[in-house]
C-alpha positions in Angstrom: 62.4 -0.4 -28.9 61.0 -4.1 -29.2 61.1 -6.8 -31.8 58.8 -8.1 -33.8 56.0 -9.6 -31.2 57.2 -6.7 -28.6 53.8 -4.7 -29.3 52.1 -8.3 -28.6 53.7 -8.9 -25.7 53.4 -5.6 -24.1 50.2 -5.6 -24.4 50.3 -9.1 -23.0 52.0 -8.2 -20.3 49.3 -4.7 -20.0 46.0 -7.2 -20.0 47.4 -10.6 -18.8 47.6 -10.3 -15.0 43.7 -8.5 -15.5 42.8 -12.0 -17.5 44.3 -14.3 -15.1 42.6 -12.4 -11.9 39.1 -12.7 -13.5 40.0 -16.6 -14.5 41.2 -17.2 -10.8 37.6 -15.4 -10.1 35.7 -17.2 -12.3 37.3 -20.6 -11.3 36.3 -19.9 -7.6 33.0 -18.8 -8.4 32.1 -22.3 -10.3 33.3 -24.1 -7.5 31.7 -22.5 -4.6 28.4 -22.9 -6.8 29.3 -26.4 -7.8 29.8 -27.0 -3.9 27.3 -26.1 -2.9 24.8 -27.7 -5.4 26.2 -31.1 -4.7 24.5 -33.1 -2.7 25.7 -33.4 1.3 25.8 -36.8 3.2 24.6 -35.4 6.5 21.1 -34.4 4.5 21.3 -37.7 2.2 18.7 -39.4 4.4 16.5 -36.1 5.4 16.2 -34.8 1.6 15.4 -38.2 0.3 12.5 -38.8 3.1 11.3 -35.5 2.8 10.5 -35.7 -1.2 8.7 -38.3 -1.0 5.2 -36.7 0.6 5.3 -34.0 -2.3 6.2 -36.8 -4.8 2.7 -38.6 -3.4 1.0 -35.2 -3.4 2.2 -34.3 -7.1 0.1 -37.5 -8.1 -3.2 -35.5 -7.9 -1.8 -32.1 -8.4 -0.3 -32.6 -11.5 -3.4 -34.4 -13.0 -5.3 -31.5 -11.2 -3.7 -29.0 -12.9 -3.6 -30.7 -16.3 -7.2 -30.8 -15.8 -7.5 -27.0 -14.9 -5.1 -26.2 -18.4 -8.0 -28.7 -20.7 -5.2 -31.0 -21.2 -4.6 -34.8 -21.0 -3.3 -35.5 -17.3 -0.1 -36.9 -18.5 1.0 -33.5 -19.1 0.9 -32.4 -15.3 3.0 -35.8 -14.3 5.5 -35.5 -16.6 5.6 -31.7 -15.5 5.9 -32.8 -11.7 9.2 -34.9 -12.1 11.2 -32.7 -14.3 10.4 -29.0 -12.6 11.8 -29.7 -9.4 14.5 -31.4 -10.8 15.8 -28.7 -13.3 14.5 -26.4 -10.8 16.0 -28.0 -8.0 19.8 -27.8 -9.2 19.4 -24.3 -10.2 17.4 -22.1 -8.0 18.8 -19.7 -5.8 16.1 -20.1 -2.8 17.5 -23.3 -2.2 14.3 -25.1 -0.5 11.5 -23.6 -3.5 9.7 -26.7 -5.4 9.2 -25.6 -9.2 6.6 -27.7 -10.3 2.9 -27.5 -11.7 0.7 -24.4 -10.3 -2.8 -23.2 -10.4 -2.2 -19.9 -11.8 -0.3 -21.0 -14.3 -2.1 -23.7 -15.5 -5.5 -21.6 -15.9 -2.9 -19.1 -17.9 -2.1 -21.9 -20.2 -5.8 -22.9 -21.0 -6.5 -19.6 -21.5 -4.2 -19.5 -23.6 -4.7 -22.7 -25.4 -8.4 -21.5 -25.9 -8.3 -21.1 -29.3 -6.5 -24.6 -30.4 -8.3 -27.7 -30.8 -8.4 -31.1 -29.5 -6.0 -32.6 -32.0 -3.7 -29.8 -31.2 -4.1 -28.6 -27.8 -1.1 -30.9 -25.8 1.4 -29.9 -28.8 0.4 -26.1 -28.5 0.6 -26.9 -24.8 4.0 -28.3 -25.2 5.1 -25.3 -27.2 3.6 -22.6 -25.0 5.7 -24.4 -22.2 8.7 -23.8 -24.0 8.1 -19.9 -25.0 7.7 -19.3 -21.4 11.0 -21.0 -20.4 12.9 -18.8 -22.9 11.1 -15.4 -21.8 11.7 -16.1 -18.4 15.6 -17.4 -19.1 15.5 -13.8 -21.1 13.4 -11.6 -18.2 16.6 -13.2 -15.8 19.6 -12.1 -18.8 17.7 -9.1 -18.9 17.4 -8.1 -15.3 13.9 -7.6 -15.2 13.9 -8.8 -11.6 14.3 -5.6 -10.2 10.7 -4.5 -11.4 9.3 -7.4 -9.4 8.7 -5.1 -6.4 6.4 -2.4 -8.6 4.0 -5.2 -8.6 1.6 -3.7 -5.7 0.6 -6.6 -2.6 -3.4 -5.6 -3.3 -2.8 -6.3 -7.4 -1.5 -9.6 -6.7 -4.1 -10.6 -4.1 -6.7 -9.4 -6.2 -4.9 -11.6 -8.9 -4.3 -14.8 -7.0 -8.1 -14.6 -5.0 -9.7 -14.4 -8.4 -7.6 -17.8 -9.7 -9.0 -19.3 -6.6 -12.6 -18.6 -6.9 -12.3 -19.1 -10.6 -10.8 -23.1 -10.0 -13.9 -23.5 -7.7 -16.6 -22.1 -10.2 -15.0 -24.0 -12.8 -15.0 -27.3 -11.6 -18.4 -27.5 -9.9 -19.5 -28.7 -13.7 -17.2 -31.7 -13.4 -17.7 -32.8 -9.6 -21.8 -32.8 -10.7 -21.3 -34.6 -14.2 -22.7 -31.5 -15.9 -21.3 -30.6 -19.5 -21.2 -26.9 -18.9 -21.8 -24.3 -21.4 -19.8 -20.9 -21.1 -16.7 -18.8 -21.9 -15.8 -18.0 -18.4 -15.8 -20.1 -15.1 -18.4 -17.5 -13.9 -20.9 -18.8 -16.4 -20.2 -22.5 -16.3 -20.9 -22.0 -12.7 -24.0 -20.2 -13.4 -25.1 -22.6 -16.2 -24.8 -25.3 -13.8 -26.7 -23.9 -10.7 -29.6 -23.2 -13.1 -29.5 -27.2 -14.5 -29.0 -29.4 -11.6 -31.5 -31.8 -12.9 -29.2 -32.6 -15.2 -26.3 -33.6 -13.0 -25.0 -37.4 -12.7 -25.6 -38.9 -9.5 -22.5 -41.2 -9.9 -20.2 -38.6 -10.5 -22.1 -35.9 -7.7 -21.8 -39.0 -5.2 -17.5 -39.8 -6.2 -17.0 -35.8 -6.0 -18.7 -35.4 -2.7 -16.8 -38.0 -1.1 -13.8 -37.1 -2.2 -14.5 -33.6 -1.0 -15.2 -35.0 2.8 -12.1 -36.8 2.7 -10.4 -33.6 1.7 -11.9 -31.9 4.3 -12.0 -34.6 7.2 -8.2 -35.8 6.9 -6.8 -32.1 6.3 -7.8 -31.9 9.8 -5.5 -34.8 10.8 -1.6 -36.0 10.5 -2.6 -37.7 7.3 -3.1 -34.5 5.6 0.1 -35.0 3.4 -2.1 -37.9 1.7 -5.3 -36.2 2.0 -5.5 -35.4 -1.9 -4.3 -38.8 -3.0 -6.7 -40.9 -0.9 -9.3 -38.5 -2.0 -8.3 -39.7 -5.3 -8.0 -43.4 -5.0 -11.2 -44.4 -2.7 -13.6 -42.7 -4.5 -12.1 -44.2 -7.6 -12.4 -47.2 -6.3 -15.7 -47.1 -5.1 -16.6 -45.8 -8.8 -14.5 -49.2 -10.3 -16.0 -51.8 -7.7 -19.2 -50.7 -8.3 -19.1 -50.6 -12.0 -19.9 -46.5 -12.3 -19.8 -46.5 -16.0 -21.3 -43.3 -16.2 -18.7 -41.2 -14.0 -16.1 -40.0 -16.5 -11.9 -40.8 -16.3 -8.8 -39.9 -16.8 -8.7 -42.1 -20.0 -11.4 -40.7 -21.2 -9.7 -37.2 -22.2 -7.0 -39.1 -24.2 -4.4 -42.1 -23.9 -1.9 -42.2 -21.0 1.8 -43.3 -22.2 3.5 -45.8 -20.2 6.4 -45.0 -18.4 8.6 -41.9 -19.1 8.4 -39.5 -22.0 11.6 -39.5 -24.4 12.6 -35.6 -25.1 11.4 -34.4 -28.3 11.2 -31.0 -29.8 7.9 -28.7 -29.8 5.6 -28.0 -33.2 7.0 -24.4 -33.8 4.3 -25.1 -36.6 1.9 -24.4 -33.8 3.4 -20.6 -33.2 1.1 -18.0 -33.3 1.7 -13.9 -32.0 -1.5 -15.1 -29.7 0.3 -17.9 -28.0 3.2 -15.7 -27.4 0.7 -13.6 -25.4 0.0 -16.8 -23.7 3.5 -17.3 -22.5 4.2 -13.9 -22.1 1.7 -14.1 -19.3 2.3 -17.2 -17.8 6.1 -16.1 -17.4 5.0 -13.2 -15.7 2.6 -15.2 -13.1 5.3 -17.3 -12.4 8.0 -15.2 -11.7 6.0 -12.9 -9.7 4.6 -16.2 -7.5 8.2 -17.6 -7.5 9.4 -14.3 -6.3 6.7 -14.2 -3.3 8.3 -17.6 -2.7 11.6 -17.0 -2.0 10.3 -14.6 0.2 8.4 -16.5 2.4 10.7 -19.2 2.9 14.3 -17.8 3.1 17.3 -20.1 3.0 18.4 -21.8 6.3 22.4 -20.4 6.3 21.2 -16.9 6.0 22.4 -16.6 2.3 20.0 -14.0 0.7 17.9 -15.2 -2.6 18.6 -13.9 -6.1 15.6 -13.0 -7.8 17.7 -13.0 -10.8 18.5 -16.8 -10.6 15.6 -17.8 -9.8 14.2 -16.4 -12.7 16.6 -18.3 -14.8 16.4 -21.7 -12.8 12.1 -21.6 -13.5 12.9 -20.4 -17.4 15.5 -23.6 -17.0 12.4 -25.8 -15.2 9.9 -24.7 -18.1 12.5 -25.4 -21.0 12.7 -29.3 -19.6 9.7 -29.5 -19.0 8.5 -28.9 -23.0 11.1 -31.1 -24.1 9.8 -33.9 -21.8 5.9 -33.2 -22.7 5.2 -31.4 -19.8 3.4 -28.0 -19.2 4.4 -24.6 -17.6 6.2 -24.6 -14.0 6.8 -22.2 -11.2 7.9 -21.7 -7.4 5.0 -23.3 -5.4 3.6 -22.1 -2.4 1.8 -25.7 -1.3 4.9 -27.7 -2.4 7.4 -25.5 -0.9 5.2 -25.4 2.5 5.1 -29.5 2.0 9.1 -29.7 1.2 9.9 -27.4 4.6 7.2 -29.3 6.7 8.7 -32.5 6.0 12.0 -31.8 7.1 13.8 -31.0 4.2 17.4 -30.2 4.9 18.9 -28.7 1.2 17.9 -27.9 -2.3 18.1 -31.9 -2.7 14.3 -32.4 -1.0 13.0 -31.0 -3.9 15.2 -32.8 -6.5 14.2 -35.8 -5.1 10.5 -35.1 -5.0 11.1 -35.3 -9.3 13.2 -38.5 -8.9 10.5 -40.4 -6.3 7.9 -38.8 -8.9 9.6 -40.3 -12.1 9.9 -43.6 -10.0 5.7 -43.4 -9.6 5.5 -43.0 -13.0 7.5 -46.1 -13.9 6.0 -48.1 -11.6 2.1 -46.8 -11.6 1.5 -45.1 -14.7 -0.6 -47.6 -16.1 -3.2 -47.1 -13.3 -3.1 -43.4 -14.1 -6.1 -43.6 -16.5 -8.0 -45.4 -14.1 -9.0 -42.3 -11.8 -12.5 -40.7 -11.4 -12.6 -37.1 -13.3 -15.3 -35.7 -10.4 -12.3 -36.6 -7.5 -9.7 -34.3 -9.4 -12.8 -31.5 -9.4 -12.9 -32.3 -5.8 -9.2 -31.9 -5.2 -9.1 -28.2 -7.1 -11.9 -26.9 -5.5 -10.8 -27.8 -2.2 -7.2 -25.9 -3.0 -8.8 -23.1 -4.3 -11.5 -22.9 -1.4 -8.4 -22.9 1.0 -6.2 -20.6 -1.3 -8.9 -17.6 -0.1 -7.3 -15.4 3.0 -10.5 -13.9 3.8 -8.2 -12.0 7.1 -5.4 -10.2 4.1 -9.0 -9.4 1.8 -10.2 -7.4 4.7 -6.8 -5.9 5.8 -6.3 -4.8 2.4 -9.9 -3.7 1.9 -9.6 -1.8 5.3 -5.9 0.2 3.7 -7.6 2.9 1.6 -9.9 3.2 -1.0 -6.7 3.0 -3.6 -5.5 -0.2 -2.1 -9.2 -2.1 -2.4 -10.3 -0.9 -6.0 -6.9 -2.1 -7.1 -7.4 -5.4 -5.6 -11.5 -5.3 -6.6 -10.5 -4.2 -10.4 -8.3 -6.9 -10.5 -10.3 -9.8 -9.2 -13.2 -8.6 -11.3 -10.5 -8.8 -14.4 -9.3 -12.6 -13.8 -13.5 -13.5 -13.9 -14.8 -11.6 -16.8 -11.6 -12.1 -18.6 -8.9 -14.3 -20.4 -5.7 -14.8 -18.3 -3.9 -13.5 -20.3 -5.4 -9.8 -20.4 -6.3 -10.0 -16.5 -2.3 -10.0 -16.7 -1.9 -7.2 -18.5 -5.2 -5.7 -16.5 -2.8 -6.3 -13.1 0.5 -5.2 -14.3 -1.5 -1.7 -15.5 -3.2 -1.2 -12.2 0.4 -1.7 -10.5 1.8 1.3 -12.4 -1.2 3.5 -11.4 -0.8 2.9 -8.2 3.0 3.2 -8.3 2.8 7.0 -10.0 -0.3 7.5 -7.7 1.7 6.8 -4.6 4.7 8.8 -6.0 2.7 11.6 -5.6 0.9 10.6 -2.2 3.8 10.3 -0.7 5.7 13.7 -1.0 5.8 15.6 1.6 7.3 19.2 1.6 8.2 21.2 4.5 9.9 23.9 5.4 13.3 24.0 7.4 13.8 27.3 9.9 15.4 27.8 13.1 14.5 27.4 16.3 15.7 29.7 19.7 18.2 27.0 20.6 19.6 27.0 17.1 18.1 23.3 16.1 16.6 23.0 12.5 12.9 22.2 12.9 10.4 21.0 10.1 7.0 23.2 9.5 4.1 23.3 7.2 5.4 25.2 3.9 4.0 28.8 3.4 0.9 28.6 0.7 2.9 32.3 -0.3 6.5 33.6 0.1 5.8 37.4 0.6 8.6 39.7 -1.1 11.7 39.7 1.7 11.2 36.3 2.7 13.6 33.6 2.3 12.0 30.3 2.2 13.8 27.1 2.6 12.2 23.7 1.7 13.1 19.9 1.9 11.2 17.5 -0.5 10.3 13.9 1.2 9.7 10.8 -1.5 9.9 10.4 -5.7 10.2 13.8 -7.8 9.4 11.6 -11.0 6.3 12.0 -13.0 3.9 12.3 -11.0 5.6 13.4 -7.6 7.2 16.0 -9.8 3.7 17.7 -10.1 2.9 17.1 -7.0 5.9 19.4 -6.1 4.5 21.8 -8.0 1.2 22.1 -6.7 3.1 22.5 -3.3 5.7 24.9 -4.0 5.0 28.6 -2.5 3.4 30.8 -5.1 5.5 34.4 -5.1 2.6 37.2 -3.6 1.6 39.8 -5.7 3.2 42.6 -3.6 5.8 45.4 -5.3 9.0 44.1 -4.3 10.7 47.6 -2.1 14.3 47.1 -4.3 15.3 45.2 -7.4 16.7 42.0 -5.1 14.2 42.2 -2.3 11.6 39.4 -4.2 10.8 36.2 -2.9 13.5 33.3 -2.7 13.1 29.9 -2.2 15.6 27.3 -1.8 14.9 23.7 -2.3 17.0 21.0 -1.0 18.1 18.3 -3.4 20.9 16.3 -1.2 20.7 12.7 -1.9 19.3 12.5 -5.2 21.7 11.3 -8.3 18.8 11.6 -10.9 16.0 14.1 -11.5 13.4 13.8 -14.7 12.5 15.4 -17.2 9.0 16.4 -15.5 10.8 18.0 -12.9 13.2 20.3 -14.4 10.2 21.5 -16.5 8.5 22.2 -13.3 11.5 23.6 -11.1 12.6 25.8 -14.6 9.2 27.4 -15.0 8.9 28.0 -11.1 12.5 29.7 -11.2 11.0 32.0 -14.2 8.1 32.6 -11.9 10.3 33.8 -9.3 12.0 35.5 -11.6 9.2 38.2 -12.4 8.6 38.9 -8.9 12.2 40.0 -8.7 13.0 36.6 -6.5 15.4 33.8 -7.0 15.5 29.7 -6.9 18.3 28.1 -4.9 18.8 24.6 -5.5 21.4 23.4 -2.8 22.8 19.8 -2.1 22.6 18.7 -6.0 24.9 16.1 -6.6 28.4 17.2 -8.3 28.0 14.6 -11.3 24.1 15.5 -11.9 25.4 19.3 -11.8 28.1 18.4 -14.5 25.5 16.3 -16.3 23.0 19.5 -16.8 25.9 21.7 -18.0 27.2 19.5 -20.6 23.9 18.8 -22.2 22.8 22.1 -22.1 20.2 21.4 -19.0 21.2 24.0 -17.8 19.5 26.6 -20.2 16.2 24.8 -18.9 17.0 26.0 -15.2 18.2 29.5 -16.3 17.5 32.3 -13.5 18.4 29.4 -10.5 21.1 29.3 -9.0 22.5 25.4 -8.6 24.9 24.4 -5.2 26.8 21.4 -5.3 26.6 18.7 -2.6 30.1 18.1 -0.8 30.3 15.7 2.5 29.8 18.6 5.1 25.6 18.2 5.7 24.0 21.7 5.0 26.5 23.9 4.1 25.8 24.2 0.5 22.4 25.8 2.1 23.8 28.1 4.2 26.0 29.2 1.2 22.5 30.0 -0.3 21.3 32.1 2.7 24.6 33.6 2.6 24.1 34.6 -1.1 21.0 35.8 -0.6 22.2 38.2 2.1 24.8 39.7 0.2 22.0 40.0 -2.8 19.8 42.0 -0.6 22.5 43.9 0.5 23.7 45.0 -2.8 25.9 42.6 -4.3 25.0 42.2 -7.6 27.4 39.5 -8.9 25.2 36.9 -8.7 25.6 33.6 -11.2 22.3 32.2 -12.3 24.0 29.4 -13.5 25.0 26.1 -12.3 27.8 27.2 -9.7 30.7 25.5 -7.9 30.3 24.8 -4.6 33.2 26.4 -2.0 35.3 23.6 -0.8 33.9 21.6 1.9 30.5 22.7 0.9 27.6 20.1 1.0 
C-alpha cells in the first residue's frame, strides 16, 4: 500500500527510465547534427574559395531570374545570399545550393500574372513565403515519399518546355521589341513577324553578350562567362551613351545595401496565389529532389528527401522576410559548388555570405546593367538546359513514355505554370496505374521431371479436373487488379464428372501485407465463378495479419467460397497444403472450410 504521492511515484518510476532513454536519445541526436553542421578547419580555406565563383555567378543569375519572374532585379540578389545560407545550414544533401531557379521563377510570374506593377514585388514577396510554409508542411507531412511517382519522361517534358519557353521569351528583350502576347510562344511569334521594329542598340548589346557566352564557355573562364557577358556589353552600352537600350533601373529603384526583414502584405492573399505557390513548391521539391540525387554526399551518408524538403521551405521562408523570391536545389549552382572544390555544406553557405558582401559593396552599380545582356544570359541557360541525347532516349522508350513527355512540354507552352503543374502531376498518375497494369505478369507454376518448379504461360481455360497454380508478378492495385482479371483462367463450359471434380486455381499471394479493395472485388467474384463450375479458389501464402484483418472486418464474406492459407517461414508449403486439399476433395472428403483457414504449423 503507498502513501499519498505513491501512485505518482509508481508511475514515475513505470515512465521515467522510458523518458530519460529518449532524453539521452534526443541529446545525442542534436549533437551529432550540431557537429556536423559546424563548420571544420581542415575545409575552412576550400569552402570559403569555392563560394566565391557561384557568389560571382549569382550576380547575373539572380537578376536573370528576377527578370524571368517580371520583377525588379533586386529581388533575385537578395534571394541569392539568403537561400544558400538558410539552405546551407539545413539541408541534408550537404553540397546542394538553394538559391534562385528558372523553373521557379517562370512559376512565380505566372503566378504573379494577374497583379500589377504597384503590387507585383509585394505579391512576389508573399508568394515566396506561401511556398516556404507548404514546403516546411509537404516535409512535416511526409509527402517525400510520393516524389518517386513523378515519371523521368513527365519531368523532362516539364523542364525542356521551361527551357524553350526562357529562350522564346526573351528574344523580345535581347531585340528591343515590346512584345505582345500571353505566352512566350506568341511573344516569340510576335517578334519574328516585326523585326523592323527592333532596336539596333539593344540587338547589337544582346548579341555580344551572347558570343561571350558562347566563346568563353568554351574556356577556363567559363565560371565568369555570364558576368562578363554582363558587364562589357554594359559598358560598351554606357561609354557610348546607348540611351535607347533599356536597364536594370529602368524596371524600378535598386536599394542600397542589404534589405532589413519585414513581414509580407497578407493583404495581397488570394486562393489564386496559393495556386501559385502550390506549384512552385512542387517544382522545387521535385528539382531539389533530382538534386540530391545527382550529387550524393562525399562520406557516403544517404540524403533525406524529407529534410531537404524542410531546409528549401526554411530557404523560401528567409528569403520573403528579406525581399527575396522563391528558392530551390540548383542543378548549375550545385555543378559550380562541386566543380570548384567544395569540401562541406559550408561552400554553399559561403556563396550567400561572399554574395551579401557583393551587395554591400556593389549594389549601387546594379541598376547600371544593359536589360538585352540578362536576355542574353537566359537564353543561353535555357539553350544549354535542352538534352537533345535524353529527348530521344525517352522518345525511343515506347509510345507511353513520349506522349507523356510531348503532352507535357506542349502544357508548359500553351499554358500557365501553374496548370502545366497540375497538367504533369496528372500524367504521372496515368502512367503510374498504366504501368501497374503493364507490368503484371502471371504465370503458372508446375513441375518438371527432376522435380524443379518451372514457370509457364497460364492456361486461357482450366478444363474441369485440372488444378491450376498461378504466381502474380508486380502491383494488384487498381489497375493491375484488373489486369489480373483479364488474365485469370476462365472455368470451361464442360459438365464437371462428380460434385468436386471442377476447376481449381490457386493463386499465390506470399509477400504481399496489403491487397485493395479492387482486388478482392475481382478475386471474390472469380471464386463465385469457380464456384458454379463446381471448382474452388485457393489463395496460399497470404500474410497471417492481412488474414486476421479480413476476418475481423467481415472481408471475409467478400471472398466466401475461397479457401485462404496463411504464410509461415517454410517457402511453399502453404501451397502444397492446397494441392493436398484438393486431393482429398476429389477423393471424397467433404470437410472442406471456405473460409479464411489456419495454416498447419510450419506452413508458409
Amino acid at each position: 500500500m503507498t502513501g499519498p504521492g505513491g501512485g505518482d511515484r509508481d508511475l514515475g518510476s513505470l515512465f521515467g527510465p522510458r523518458v530519460r532513454r529518449a532524453a539521452r536519445r534526443a541529446r545525442r541526436r542534436v549533437r551529432a547534427e550540431t557537429a556536423e553542421v559546424l563548420p571544420r578547419r581542415r575545409h575552412l580555406r576550400d569552402d570559403i574559395i569555392a563560394g566565391l565563383p557561384g557568389a560571382i555567378s549569382s550576380v547575373p543569375d539572380g537578376m536573370a531570374s528576377s527578370v524571368l519572374a517580371g520583377v525588379n532585379p533586386a529581388h533575385g540578389l537578395y534571394a541569392s545570399f539568403v537561400g544558400p545560407i538558410g539552405g546551407g545550414l539545413t539541408s541534408s544533401t550537404r553540397l546542394m545550393v538553394v538559391t534562385t531557379t528558372s523553373a521557379a521563377a517562370l512559376a512565380a510570374g505566372s503566378a504573379l500574372a494577374p497583379y500589377g506593377d504597384g503590387d507585383r514585388s509585394a505579391a512576389m514577396i508573399l508568394l515566396t513565403l506561401l511556398a516556404g510554409v507548404l514546403m516546411i508542411g509537404a516535409a512535416l507531412a511526409r509527402l517525400s515519399r510520393y516524389i518517386r511517382f513523378v515519371s523521368y519522361s513527365v519531368m523532362l517534358g516539364f523542364l525542356t518546355g521551361i527551357a524553350v519557353n526562357m529562350v522564346l521569351g526573351q528574344v523580345p528583350d535581347l531585340l528591343g521589341i515590346q512584345a505582345q502576347g500571353s505566352v512566350s510562344v506568341t511573344k516569340a511569334w510576335y517578334t519574328v513577324t516585326h523585326l523592323a521594329d527592333a532596336e539596333p542598340g539593344a540587338a547589337i548589346c544582346g548579341a555580344a553578350a551572347l558570343v561571350i557566352l558562347v566563346l568563353l564557355g568554351l574556356t577556363r573562364l567559363s565560371v565568369l562567362s555570364s558576368l562578363l557577358a554582363l558587364l562589357l556589353p554594359t559598358l560598351g552600352v554606357l561609354l557610348l551613351g546607348g540611351t535607347s537600350v533599356a536597364l536594370v533601373e529602368d524596371t524600378g529603384r535598386i536599394p542600397h545595401g542589404l534589405p532589413m526583414p519585414v513581414l509580407p502584405d497578407l493583404s495581397l492573399l488570394s486562393v489564386d496565389l496559393v495556386g501559385g505557390a502550390a506549384a512552385v513548391a512542387a517544382l522545387v521539391l521535385i528539382q531539389g529532389a533530382g538534386v540530391a540525387e545527382a550529387v550524393p554526399n562525399t562520406d557516403g551518408s544517404p540524403s533525406s528527401t524529407r529534410r531537404d524538403f524542410a531546409a528549401q521551405g526554411i530557404a523560401n521562408t528567409l528569403s520573403s522576410l528579406f525581399g527575396g523570391q522563391p528558392v530551390g536545389g540548383s542543378v548549375g549552382q550545385t555543378a559550380l559548388n562541386v566543380t570548384a572544390g567544395a569540401a562541406s555544406r559550408w561552400a554553399g553557405i559561403w556563396s550567400g555570405i561572399w554574395m551579401a558582401i557583393i551587395l554591400l559593396a556593389f549594389s549601387g552599380l546594379v541598376g547600371k546593367v544593359a536589360m538585352p545582356t540578362l536576355a542574353a544570359i537566359l537564353i543561353y541557360a535555357g539553350a544549354r538546359a535542352v538534352a537533345p541525347r535524353e529527348l530521344v532516349a525517352v522518345a525511343r522508350a515506347g509510345r507511353i513514355p513520349a506522349l507523356a513527355m510531348g503532352a507535357t512540354f506542349v502544357a508548359v507552352l500553351a499554358l500557365p505554370v501553374a496548370q502545366a503543374v497540375g497538367i504533369g502531376v496528372i500524367v504521372s498518375l496515368l502512367l503510374q496505374l498504366n504501368q501497374e497494369a503493364l507490368d503484371l505478369r502471371v504465370v503458372r507454376l508446375t513441375r518438371d521431371a527432376s522435380g524443379d518448379v518451372v514457370e509457364s504461360e497460364p492456361p486461357r481455360l482450366v478444363t474441369t479436373g485440372e488444378t491450376v497454380v498461378l504466381e502474380a508478378y508486380g502491383s494488384l492495385f487498381y489497375a493491375g487488379a484488373r489486369t489480373l482479371q483479364r488474365r485469370l483462367p476462365v472455368p470451361a463450359q464442360a459438365e464437371p464428372t462428380g460434385e468436386d471434380d471442377g476447376p481449381v486455381v490457386i493463386l499465390r499471394l506470399r509477400g504481399r501485407t496489403t491487397l485493395g479493395a479492387t482486388f478482392l472485388k475481382v478475386i471474390g467474384d472469380y471464386a463465385r465463378t469457380l464456384a458454379r463450375a463446381h471448382g474452388a479458389l485457393y489463395l496460399t501464402g497470404v500474410d497471417p495479419g492481412l488474414a486476421d484483418a479480413w476476418e475481423r472486418d467481415g472481408t471475409a464474406r467478400t471472398l466466401a467460397g475461397a479457401h485462404v492459407r496463411r504464410a509461415t517461414p517454410r517457402l511453399g508449403e502453404s501451397t502444397r497444403a492446397a494441392l493436398a486439399a484438393v486431393a482429398r476433395r476429389r477423393d471424397g472428403d467433404h470437410d472442406v472450410v471456405h473460409r479464411v483457414e489456419p495454416a498447419p504449423a510450419g506452413e508458409s
